[in-house]
Structure formats: structure tokens, C-alpha cells
C-alpha positions in Angstrom: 159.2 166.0 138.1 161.1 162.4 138.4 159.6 162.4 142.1 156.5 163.3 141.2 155.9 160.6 138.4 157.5 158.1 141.3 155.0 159.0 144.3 152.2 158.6 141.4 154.0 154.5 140.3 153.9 154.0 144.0 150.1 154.7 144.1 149.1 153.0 141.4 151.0 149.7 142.2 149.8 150.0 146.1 146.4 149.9 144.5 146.4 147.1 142.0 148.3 145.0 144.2 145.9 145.7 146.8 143.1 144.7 144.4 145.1 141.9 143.1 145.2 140.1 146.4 141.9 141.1 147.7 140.1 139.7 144.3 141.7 136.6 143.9 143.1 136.1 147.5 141.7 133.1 149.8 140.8 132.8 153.2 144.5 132.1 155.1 144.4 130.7 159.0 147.7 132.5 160.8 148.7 130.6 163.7 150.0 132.5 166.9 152.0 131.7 169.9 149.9 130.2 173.1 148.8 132.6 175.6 148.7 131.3 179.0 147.4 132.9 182.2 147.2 131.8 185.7 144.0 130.4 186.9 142.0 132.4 189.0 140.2 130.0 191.2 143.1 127.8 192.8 146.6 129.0 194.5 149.8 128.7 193.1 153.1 127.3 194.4 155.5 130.0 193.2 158.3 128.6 195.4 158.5 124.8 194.5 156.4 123.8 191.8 157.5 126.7 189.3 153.4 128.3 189.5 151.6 125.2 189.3 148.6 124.7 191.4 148.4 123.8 194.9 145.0 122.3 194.4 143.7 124.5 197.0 140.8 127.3 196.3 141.8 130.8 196.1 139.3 132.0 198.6 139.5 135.9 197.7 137.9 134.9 194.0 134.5 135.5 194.7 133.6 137.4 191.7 133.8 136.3 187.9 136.4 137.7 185.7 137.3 137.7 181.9 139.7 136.0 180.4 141.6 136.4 177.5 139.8 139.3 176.9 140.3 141.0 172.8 140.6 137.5 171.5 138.2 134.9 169.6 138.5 132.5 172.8 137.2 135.5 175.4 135.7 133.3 178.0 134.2 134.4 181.8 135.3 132.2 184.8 133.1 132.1 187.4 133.7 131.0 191.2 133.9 127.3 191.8 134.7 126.5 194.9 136.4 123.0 195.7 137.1 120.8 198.8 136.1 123.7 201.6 134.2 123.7 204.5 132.2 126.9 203.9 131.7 129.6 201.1 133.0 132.5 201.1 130.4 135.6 201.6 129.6 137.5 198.4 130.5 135.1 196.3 128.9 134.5 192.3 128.0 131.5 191.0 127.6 131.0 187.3 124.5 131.9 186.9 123.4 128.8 184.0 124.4 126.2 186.7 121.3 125.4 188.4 122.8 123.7 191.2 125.6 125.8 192.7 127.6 124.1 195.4 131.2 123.0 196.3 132.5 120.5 194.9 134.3 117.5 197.0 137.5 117.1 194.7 141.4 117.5 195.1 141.8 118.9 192.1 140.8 122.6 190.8 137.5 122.0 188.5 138.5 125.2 186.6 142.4 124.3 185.4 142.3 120.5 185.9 145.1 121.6 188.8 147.6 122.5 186.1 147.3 126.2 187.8 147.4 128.3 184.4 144.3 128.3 181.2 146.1 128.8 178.1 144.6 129.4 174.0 146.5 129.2 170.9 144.8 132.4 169.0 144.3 132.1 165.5 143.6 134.8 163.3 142.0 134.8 159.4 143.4 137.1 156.6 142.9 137.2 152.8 146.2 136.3 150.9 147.0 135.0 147.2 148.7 131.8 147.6 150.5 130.3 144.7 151.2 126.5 145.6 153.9 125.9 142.6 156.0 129.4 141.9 158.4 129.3 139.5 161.0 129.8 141.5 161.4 128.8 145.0 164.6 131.1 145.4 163.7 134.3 143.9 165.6 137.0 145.1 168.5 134.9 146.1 166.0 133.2 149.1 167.9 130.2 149.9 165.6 127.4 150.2 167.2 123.9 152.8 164.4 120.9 152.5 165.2 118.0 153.7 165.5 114.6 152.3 162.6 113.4 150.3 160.8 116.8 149.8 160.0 117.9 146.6 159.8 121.8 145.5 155.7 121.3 144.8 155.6 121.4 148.7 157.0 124.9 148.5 154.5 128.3 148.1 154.4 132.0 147.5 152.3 134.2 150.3 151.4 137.8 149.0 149.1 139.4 151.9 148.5 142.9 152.6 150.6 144.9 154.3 148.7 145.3 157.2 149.3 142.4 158.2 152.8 142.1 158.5 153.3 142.3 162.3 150.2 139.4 162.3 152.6 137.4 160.2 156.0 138.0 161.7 154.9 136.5 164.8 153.0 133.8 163.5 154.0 130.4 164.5 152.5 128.3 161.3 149.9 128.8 158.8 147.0 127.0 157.5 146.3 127.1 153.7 143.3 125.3 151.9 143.4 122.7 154.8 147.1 122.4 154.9 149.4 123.4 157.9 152.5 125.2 156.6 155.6 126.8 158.2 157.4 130.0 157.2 160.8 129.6 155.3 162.3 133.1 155.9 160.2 135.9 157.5 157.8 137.7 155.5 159.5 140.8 153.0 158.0 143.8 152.5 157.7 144.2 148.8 156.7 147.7 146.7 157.9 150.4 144.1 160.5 152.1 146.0 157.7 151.8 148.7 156.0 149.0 150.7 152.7 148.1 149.4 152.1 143.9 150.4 154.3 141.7 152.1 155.8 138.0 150.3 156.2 135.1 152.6 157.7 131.7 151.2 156.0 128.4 153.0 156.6 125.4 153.3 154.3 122.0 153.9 154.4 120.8 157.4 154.8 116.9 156.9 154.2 115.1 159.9 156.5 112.2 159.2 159.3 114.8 159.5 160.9 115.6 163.0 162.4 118.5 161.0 159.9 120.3 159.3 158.5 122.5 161.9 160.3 124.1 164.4 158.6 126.2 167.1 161.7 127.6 169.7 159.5 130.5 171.0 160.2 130.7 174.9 156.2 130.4 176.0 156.9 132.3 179.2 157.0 135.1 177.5 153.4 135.1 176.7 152.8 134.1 179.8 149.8 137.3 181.3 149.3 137.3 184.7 145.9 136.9 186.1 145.8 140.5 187.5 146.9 142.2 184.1 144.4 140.3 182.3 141.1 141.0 183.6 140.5 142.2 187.7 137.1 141.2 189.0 134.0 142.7 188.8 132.3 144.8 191.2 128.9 143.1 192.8 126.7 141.7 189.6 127.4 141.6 186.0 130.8 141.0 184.8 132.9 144.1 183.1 135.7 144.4 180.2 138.6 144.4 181.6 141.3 147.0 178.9 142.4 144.6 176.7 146.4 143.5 177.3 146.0 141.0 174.4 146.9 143.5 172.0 150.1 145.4 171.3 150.7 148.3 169.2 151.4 146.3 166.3 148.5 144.1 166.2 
């Protein structure tokens, strides 16, 4: 009987809370690690110059490919061939540029010779954000600001609990304008059961070298041309399967 009446708390509170923050949530930017990938239209010096470009056209990318393919910045590259005596055969031009040709430069038009394209991915969920809580160290959360900053700069994030995984491996948030950083990970929160997720922030002040701290390695979002999209056969460009997303996204 004690179960049952539990199971039926659980319920109730997953779906008032669930009301709760979709009624009187707000529009909240997450911020997510850069994406990089290597440029399809120049070589690479894998030896010496740790990938970068060799400023010299990758003659075997005739046809366009997506990139980044799954997110908001999904882009297609086409062909642009740079500082070469003749095109290769079966190449495909952009088809808006009304005056194909190759282009007499050093450098790759495509990646400004830095050999990779990269995004910063953002993503939009609905949260209630709470500016001024009570208590910035419910639940024993231990809060460290540094010199100068007052507890107003400190906020409450419940979100739903879908969006955990979207959180955990955010790298900043923006709320009404303002660019925050996460204090401690986000908590799953519930009635003997998860039902939303809390996430204490914090006001990124950019006067402070200390305030935001980003130590993710970048290589490891690092996706390989050939995992991201592979060309196209003759003609239209295709979908590549999406390797942006992961099971928990």
C-alpha cells in the first residue's frame, strides 16, 4: 500500500514540476564544446605541423560534402580549387557562384589555411531561473566566489530532466542576455525519483581571469572529415548519418 501511494507522489510531483517549469520557465542558451573538423578542400601536414594545412588543394575533393551535419550550423562545402594548373575532371562547383574558376592564392579559400572548420553549437531549452535564491548553499553546495562578488550574482536553474546530458556537458550558459558558468554539475532532483534537474550558476564577469574556466581537451571533439559527411555521388549533395549526436543527446 506504502508503495503504491509513493509511485502515485512520484507522478504527481513529475507532473507539476514539469508544468511548473514549462509555464513559468524562459528561453535558456546552453553553450557546448567546439566541434572541429578537417577541411575538406586543402591537405594536411599530419607529420610536422600537428594537421594544419599545407595550403595545397586536395585534388580528390571534387564533390560537395556536408558538414557538421545534425547541428543548427549544417553547412555544404563545395570544391574550390586554389593555385593549380588544371581542374580536376568531374568536379562541382557551387552552383550560386556564377563565375567558377581557380583561384590564384597561397592560402586555402575554404579554411583560411588553418586546415580544420570548427562551430561552437548552441542549443535553446525552457528553464525557471531564479536570479536571487535564498540560499546559495542549499543542500550543503559549497559556494567559492572570489573577491568582490556578491551572492546577487549567484542563480538557481530547474530544467527538465531531459535535458540533463545537454547540461552536463555544457560549457556556459546564457540567461536573459547574461553569460553564466555552472558552480557544481547539475542534480537530479525528485520524490524518491528524478523528475527535473537543479543547476547553481554563476555570472561570468569579464574583469575576472577566474570566473570561467573552460579545461575541456578540444581534441576530443575533434571529427574527422571522413566520419562526418563522405561526398556525394555525381549531382545533388546527400545526408551524410549524423555523428554529431550521441546517445545521450
Amino acid at each position: 500500500m506504502r508503495n503504491i501511494a509513493l509511485k502515485r507522489v512520484q507522478k504527481v510531483f513529475k507532473r507539476e514540476i514539469d508544468r511548473f517549469i514549462t509555464v513559468n520557465g524562459r528561453p535558456v542558451t546552453v553553450m557546448l564544446p567546439e566541434i572541429k573538423t578537417d577541411c575538406p578542400n586543402c591537405l594536411h601536414d599530419v607529420v610536422f605541423n600537428q594537421d594544419e594545412s599545407t595550403n595545397r588543394y586536395n585534388e580528390l575533393f571534387i564533390r560537395p560534402v556536408y558538414i557538421f551535419p545534425g547541428t543548427s550550423e549544417e553547412e555544404i562545402v563545395y570544391p574550390q580549387p586554389f593555385n593549380v594548373a588544371a581542374l580536376p575532371s568531374g568536379i562541382v562547383f557551387d552552383p550560386v557562384d556564377p563565375n567558377p574558376k581557380i583561384l590564384k592564392t597561397t592560402i586555402c579559400p575554404v579554411c583560411a589555411g588553418r586546415g580544420y572548420l570548427s562551430i561552437k553549437p548552441v542549443v535553446c531549452i525552457t528553464a525557471n531561473y531564479n536570479w536571487d535564491p535564498r540560499s546559495p548553499t542549499t543542500d550543503g553546495a559549497i559556494v567559492d566566489t572570489s573577491a568582490g562578488r556578491s551572492p546577487a550574482n549567484i542563480g538557481i536553474l530547474k530544467g527538465h530532466l531531459k535535458d540533463y546530458a545537454i547540461c552536463r556537458d555544457s560549457i556556459g550558459f546564457i540567461v536573459d542576455g547574461v553569460e553564466c558558468e555552472m558552480i557544481t554539475p547539475p542534480t537530479k532532483r525528485g520524490v524518491g525519483s528524478d523528475a527535473h534537474i537543479e543547476i547553481y550558476l554563476q555570472k561570468v564577469d569579464s574583469s575576472d581571469a577566474t570566473s570561467y574556466i573552460c579545461d575541456t581537451d578540444q581534441r576530443l571533439n575533434v571529427r574527422p572529415v571522413g566520419e562526418v559527411s563522405e561526398q556525394s555521388d555525381s549531382g545533388t549533395p546527400h545526408s551524410p548519418p549524423n555523428t554529431f549526436s550521441n546517445g545521450d543527446w
